[in-house]
C-alpha positions as MATLAB code, in Angstrom:
seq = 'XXXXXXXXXXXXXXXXXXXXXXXXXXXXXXXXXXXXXXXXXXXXXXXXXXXXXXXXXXXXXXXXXXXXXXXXXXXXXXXXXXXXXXXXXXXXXXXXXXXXXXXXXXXXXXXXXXXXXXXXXXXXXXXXXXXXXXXXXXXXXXXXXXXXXXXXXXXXXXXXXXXXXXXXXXXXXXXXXXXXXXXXXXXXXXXXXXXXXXXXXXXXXXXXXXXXXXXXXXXXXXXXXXXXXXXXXXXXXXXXXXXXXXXXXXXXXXXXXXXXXXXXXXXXXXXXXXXXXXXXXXXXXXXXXXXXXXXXXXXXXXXXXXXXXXXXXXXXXXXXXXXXXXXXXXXXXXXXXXXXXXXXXXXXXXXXXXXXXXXXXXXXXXXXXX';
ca = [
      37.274   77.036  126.977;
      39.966   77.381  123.922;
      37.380   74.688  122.111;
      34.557   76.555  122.813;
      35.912   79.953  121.799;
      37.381   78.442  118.330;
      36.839   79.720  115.368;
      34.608   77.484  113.255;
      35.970   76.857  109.596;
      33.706   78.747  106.920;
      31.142   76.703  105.140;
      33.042   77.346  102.393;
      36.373   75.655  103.371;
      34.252   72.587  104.838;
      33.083   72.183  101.244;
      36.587   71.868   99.573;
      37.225   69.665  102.321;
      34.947   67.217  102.372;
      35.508   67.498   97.953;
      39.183   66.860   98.416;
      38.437   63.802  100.634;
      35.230   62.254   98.258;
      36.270   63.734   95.024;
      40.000   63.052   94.937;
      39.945   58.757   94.534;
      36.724   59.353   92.156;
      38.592   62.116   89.828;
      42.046   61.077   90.242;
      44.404   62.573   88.425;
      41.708   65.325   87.023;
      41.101   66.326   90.599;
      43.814   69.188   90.949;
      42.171   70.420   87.586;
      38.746   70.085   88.322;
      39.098   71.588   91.600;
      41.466   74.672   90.387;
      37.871   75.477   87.804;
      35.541   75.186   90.909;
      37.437   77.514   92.612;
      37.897   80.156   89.371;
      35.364   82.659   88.022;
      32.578   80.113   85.871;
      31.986   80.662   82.233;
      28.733   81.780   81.066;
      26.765   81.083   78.021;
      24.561   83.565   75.975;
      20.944   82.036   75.813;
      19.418   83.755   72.859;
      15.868   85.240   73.497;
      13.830   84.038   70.477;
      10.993   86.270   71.547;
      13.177   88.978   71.488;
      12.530   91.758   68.534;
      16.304   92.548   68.364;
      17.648   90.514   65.526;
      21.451   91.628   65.433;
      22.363   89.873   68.510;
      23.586   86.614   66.926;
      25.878   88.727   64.791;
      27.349   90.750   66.776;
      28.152   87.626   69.025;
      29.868   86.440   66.146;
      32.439   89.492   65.367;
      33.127   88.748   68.815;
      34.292   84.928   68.088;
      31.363   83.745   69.605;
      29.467   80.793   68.677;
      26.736   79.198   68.989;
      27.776   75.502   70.099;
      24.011   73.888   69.985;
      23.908   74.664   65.827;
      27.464   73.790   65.636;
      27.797   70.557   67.044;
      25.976   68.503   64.406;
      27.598   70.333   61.600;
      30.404   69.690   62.860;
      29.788   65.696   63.379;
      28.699   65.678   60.027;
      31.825   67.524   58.573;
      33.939   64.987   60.382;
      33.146   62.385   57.869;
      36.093   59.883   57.161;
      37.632   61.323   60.163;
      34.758   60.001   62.887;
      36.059   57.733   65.431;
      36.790   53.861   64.672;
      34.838   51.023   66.086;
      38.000   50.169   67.379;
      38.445   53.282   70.151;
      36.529   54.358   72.884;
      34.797   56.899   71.124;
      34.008   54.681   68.305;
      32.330   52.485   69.682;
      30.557   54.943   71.758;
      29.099   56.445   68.591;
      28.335   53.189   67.339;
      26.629   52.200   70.366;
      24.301   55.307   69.870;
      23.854   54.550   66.027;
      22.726   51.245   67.323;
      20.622   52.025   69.523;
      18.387   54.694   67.394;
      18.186   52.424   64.316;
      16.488   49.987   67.278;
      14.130   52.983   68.310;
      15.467   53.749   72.034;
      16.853   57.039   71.252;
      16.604   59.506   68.621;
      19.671   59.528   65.887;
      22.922   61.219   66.265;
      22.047   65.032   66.462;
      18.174   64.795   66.651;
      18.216   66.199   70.114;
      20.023   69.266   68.288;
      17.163   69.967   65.785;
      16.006   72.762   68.301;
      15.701   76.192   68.191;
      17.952   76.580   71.207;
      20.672   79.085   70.690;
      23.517   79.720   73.138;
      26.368   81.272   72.007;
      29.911   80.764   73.937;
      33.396   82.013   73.834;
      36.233   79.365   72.649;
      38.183   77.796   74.925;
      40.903   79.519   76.924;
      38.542   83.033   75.986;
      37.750   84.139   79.574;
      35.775   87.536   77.684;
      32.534   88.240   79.542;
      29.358   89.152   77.771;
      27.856   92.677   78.478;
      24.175   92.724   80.133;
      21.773   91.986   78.401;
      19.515   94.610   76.705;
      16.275   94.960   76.558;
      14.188   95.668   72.815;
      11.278   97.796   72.469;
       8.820   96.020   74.096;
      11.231   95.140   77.409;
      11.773   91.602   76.670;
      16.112   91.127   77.218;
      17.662   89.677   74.341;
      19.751   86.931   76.325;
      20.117   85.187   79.247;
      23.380   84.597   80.882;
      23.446   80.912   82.249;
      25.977   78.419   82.891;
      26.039   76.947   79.314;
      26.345   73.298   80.442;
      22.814   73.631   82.304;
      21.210   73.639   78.541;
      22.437   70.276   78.229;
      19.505   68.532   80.402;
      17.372   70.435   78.553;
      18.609   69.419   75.123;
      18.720   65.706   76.091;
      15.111   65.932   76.831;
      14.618   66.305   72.662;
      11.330   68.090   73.561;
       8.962   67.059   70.539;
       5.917   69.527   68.961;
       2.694   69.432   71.165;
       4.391   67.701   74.203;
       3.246   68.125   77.484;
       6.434   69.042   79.595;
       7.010   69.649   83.579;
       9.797   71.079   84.731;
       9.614   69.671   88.260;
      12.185   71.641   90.121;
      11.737   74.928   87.984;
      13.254   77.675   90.111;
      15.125   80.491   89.263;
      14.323   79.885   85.677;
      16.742   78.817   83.335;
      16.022   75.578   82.188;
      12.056   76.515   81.776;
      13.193   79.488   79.893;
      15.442   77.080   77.739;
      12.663   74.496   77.142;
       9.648   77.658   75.989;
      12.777   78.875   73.255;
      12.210   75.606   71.825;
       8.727   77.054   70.641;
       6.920   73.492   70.313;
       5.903   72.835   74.101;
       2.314   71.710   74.098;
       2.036   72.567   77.832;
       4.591   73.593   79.909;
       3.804   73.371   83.503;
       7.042   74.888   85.924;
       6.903   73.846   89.565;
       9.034   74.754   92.733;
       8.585   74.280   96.283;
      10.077   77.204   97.516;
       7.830   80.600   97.017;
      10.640   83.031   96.978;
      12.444   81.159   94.493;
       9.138   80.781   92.007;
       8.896   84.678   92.813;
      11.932   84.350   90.680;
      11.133   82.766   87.963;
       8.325   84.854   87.351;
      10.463   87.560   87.038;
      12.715   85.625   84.743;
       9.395   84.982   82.433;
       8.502   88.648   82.755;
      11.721   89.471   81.776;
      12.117   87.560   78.439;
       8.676   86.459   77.687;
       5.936   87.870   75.956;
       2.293   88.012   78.274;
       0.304   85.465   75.790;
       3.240   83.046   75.899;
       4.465   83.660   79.730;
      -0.016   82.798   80.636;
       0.050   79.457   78.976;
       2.781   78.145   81.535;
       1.557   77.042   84.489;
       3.658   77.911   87.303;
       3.191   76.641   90.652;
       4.982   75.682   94.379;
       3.919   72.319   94.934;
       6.126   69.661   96.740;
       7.547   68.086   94.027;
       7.865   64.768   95.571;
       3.798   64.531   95.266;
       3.598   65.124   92.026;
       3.013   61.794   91.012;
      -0.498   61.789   93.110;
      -1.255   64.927   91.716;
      -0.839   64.332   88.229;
       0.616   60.583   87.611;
       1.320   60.122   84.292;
       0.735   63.146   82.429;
       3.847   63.884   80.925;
       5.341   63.255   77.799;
       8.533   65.165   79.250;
       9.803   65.791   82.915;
      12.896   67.976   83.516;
      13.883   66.961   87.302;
      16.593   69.376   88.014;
      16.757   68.266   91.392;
      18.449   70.423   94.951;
      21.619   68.950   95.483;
      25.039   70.282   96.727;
      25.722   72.887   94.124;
      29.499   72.290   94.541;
      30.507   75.350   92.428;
      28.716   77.631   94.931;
      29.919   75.642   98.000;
      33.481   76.652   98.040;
      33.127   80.276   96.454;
      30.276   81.887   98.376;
      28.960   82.215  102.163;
      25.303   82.962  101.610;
      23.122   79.993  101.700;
      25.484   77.593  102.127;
      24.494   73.853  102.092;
      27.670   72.880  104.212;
      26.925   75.506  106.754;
      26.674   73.508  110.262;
      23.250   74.136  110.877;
      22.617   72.339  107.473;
      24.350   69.018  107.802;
      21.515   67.300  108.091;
      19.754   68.799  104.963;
      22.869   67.835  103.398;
      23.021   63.981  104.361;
      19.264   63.829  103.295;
      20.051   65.087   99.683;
      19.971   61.738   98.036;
      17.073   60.157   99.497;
      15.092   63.735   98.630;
      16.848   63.374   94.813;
      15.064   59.998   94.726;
      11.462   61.039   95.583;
      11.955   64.138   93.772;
      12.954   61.473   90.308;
      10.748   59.055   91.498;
       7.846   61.395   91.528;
       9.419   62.317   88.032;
       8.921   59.181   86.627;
       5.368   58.583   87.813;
       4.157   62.012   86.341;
       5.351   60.502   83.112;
       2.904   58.871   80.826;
       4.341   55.101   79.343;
       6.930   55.682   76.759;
       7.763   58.875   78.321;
      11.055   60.079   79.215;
      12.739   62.156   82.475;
      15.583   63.965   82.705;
      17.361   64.088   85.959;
      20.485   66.428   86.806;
      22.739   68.206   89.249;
      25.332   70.559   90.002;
      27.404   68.058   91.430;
      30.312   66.238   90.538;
      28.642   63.620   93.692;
      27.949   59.789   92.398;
      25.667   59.451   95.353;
      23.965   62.299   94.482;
      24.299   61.364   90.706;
      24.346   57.821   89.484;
      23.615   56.430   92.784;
      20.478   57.621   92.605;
      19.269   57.115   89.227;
      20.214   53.018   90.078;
      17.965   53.564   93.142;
      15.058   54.875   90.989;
      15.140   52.287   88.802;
      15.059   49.459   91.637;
      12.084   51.341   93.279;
      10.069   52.160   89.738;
      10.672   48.077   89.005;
      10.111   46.771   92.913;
       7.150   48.888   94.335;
       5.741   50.023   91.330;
       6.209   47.675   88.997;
       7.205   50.051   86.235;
      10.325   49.104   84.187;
      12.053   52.230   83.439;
      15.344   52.247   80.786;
      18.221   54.084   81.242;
      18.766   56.115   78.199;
      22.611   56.338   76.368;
      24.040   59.784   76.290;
      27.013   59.173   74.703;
      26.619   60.577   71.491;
      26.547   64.233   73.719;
      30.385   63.482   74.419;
      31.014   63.349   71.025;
      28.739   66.149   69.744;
      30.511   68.814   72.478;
      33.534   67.803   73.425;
      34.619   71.055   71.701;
      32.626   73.296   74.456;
      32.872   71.183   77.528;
      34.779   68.678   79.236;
      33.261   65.616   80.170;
      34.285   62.723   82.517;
      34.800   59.802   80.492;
      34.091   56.837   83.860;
      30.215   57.693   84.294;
      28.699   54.552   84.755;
      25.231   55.848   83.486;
      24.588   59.564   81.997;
      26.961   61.890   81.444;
      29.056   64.803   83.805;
      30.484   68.078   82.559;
      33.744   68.925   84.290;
      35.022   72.075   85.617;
      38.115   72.829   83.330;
      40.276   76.163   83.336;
      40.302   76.794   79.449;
      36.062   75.771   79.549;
      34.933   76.542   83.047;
      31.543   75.313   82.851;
      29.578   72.835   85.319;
      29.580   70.435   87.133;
      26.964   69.510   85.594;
      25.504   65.622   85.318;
      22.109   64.517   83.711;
      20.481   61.426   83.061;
      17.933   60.046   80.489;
      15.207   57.768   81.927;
      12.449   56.157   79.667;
       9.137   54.632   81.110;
       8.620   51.663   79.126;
];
């Protein structure tokens, strides 16, 4: 009777649990760090409405000592100069290996991804100052969206070109598909999610920010992703596959729909076999010579690189597509100023909680269809 009248730990502390137990031999020493971020108030970025009428935004970011850290970055790289990493160190022969590798024509040069439109400005670190609401201009479009600064990094990687055709495969609530139309050069931008109160939304977040003749050429709509690939196989120039996963940040701070509730453990041990239809259906929307972006939330290698060496078994095996794993790298060294990133990925790259830069987790992924 004492067992049955228990009280059952909150969702919440079954989260930190189970992260102390899987997260603590992956993160080692960075554990007590990452884990003291997860459980502190996150750090936002200021997404910059280009559609927006109200032009003094920027500025008066700025006489705030905010920045913008997409426009800085390769400025930045460049003004390094003598002072750039040596082949000889880690990070040298990271950048090299990047270098390399876009001289051979598998991923654009140092900074290309950068030569976006994309502005989100962000506090240094240690600055915990929050930004006030946004506001809207004379035509109610809000002159920024407050995001988790890190989630523009999936987007960025994508290096979304003029006149692609993009889907954004998991799109709800928003962000990222508000990210990828302030790059201005989307061809076609079709925004998917399965859940209807979720693309409910996202339409507000396009009403919100986007003029009506922009906001009616994306097509929004609540398919199951992982049948995209019959519906439209290979389509895409660009698919964002910001895939459901444990969203550790929310996990151990809030109650409301809670993965690690008990009535959704078994959601929960089906995450990574859902992440891989969701990326394989990714990859099969591509066209050839196309290129997917997968990420998470999650600081989870079975949710994270586990799965991306899954895909690329399945793509080769039942498929027969070959599909390259894109390098990253050169992201490390572009923002290492804004984020912290875990330097033991095997494949992609993952943003670390960190007390003086709060942002994440976030991981992502470059795939190409060859």
């Amino acid at each position: 009777k004492k067992a049955a009248t228990a009280p059952r730990l909150p969702p919440t502390r079954l989260a930190l649990h189970h992260f102390d137990v899987t997260y603590s031999p992956q993160l080692r020493e960075r554990w007590p760090s990452v884990r003291a971020g997860l459980l502190c108030e996150q750090k936002y970025g200021a997404l910059l409405n280009n559609f927006s009428t109200l032009r003094h935004v920027a500025r008066e970011l700025e006489l705030l000592n905010a920045a913008d850290f997409v426009s800085r970055a390769p400025k930045k790289e460049a003004g390094r100069g003598d002072g750039a990493p040596q082949e000889g160190s880690g990070e040298g022969r990271r950048a090299l290996r990047a270098e390399r590798m876009a001289q051979a024509g598998t991923s654009p040069p140092l900074g290309a991804s950068l030569r976006s439109s994309i502005r989100c400005y962000t506090f240094p670190r240690g600055d915990i100052t929050r930004f006030r609401p946004a506001r809207p201009d004379a035509l109610g479009l809000l002159d920024y969206y407050l995001m988790d600064a890190a989630s523009l990094l999936p987007v960025l990687a994508l290096n979304v070109q003029p006149d692609d055709f993009v889907l954004d495969l998991c799109a709800a609530p928003g962000g990222k598909t508000l990210a990828l139309l302030q790059t201005g050069v989307c061809g076609h931008l079709a925004a998917n999610d399965v859940s209807i109160s979720r693309t409910k939304r996202l339409y507000q977040i396009l009403h919100s920010y986007v003029p009506r003749e922009i906001r009616e050429t994306v097509r929004v709509t609540s398919y199951d992703g992982r049948d995209w690939g019959q519906l439209e196989g290979g389509t895409f120039h660009k698919v964002l596959v910001d895939v459901p996963c444990t969203t550790d940040r929310h996990s151990v701070m809030e109650q409301d729909n809670n993965i690690f509730h008990r009535r959704r453990t078994k959601e929960r041990q089906m995450l990574p076999m859902l992440q891989l239809q969701l990326l394989m259906a990714g990859i099969l929307a591509t066209k050839p010579g196309g290129e997917v972006v997968y990420s998470t939330c999650s600081l989870s290698p079975l949710q994270n690189e586990h799965v991306i060496e899954r895909a690329v078994e399945v793509a080769e095996t039942q498929y027969n597509i070959s599909v390259q794993v894109e390098d990253l790298s050169h992201f490390r060294t572009l923002f290492q100023d804004t984020f912290s990133f875990f330097s033991d990925c095997r494949m992609g790259e993952l943003v670390l909680p960190h007390l003086t830069a709060n942002f994440g987790p976030m991981y992502f992924c470059k795939l190409r269809r060859m």
